[in-house]
N, C-alpha and C positions, 0 to 999 in steps of 0.2 A: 660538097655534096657526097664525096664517095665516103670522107670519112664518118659523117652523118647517118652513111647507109649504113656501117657497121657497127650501129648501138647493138642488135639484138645479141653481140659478145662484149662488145665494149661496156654497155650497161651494167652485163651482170658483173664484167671486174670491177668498174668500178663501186656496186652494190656491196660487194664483199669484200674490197678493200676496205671502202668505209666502213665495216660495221666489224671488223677484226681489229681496225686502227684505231676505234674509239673506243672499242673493249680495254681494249692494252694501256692506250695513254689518257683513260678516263678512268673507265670501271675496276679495273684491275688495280690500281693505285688504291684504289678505297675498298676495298676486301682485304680481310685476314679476321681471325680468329683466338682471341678476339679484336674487332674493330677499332677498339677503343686505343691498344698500342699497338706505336709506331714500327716497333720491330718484328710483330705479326703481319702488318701490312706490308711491310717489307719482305719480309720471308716469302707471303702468297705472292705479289707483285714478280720477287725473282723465277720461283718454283710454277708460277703460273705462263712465263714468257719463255721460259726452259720448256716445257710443255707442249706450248704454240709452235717454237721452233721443230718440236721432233715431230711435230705433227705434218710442219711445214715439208721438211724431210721426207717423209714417207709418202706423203700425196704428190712431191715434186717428182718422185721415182717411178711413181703410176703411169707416166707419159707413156711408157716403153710398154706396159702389162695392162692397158687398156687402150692403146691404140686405134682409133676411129670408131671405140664403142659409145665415146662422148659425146652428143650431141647438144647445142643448143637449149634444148627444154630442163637436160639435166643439168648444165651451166647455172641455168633461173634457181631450179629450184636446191641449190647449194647456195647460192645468193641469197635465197630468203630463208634458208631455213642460218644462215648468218647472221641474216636480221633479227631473226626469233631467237640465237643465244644473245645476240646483244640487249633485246629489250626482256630476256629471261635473266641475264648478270645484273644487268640495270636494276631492276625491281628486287631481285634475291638480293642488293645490296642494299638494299632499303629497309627489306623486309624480313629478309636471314629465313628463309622455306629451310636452304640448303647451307646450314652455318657450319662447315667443316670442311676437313684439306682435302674430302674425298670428291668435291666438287671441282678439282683440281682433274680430274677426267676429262672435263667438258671442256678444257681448254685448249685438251692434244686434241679434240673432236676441233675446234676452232681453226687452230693450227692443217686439221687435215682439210676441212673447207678450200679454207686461204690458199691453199696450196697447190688444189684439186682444181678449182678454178682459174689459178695463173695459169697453170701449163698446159691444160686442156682447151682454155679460150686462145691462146696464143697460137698453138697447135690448128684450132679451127680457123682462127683468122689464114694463118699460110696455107693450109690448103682448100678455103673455098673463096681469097681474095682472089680476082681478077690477076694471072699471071702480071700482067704491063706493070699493075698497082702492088705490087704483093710485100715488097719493101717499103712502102708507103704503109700497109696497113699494122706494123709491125710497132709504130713509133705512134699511131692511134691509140692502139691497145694501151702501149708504155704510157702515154697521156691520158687517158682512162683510171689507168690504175695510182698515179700520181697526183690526178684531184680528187681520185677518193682518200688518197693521204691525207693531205692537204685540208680539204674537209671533214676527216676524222678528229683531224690536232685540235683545229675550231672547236668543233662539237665536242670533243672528251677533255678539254677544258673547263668547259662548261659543264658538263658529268659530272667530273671531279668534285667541282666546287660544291655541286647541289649535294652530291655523295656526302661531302664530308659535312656539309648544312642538315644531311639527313639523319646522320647518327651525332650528331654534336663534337663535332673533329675541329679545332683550328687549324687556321694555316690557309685554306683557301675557301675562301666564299664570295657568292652571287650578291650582289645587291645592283637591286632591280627599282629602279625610277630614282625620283632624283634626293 
């Protein structure tokens, strides 16, 4: 029950794990420019996860320079607007709106999410968990944030394959019924 009660942080980590981890080991795999070679995809793939991570970096340091200005509602909606780069990478890989390295931006934006969200939901769990429970609610969150892993690799698997079904890429494809 108690760790159930702590969805309204635990959701959004793991809202925003999942949709950062299925960018990276789905959608991100299947961009570059162009699409077509493997050593463009490659290149965006690294330079795009270089990106993430600096972005990861600088939203993790925020902990100190926003201290209790974090709340809950802004947790949410960093979590979705996660989900709106995931299902805007998803489609711009289908579709190429944004076919150049300059969309290489939105990935340190990605990156600052992901980031902004760990340590500020973490943060919120220790100080509005139940002192008794508070070390309890710490390994919640960590479980939160490790099914939305988990659930990412599933689903950006399955990304991938459609990705590379979408632009005519071998190598990995969905086939669906029997």
């Amino acid at each position: 029950a108690f760790a159930l009660a702590l969805w309204p942080v635990t959701g959004a980590i793991f809202a925003v794990y999942f949709a950062e981890y299925a960018m990276q080991s789905g959608v991100f795999a299947a961009m570059g420019f162009p699409v077509s070679k493997r050593s463009a995809r490659d290149q965006f793939y690294d330079l795009a996860n270089w990106l993430y991570q600096c972005g990861v970096l600088a939203s993790r340091s925020s902990g100190f320079v926003f201290h209790g200005a974090v709340r809950k509602r802004v947790l949410w909606a960093m979590s979705l607007a996660q989900c709106g780069l995931l299902i805007f990478f998803s489609l711009d890989a289908v579709r190429h709106w944004w076919y150049d390295n300059s969309i290489l931006a939105l990935c340190f934006v990605v990156g600052l999410f992901g980031g902004a969200v760990y340590v500020h939901g973490f943060r919120i769990l220790a100080a509005t968990a139940d002192p008794r429970f508070r070390e309890l609610a710490m390994p919640v969150g960590a479980f939160a944030a490790d099914a939305g892993t988990f659930l990412s690799n599933v689903v950006g698997l399955f990304l991938q394959s459609c990705l590379y079904r979408a632009n005519n890429i071998n190598g990995a494809t969905v086939h669906l019924g029997a």
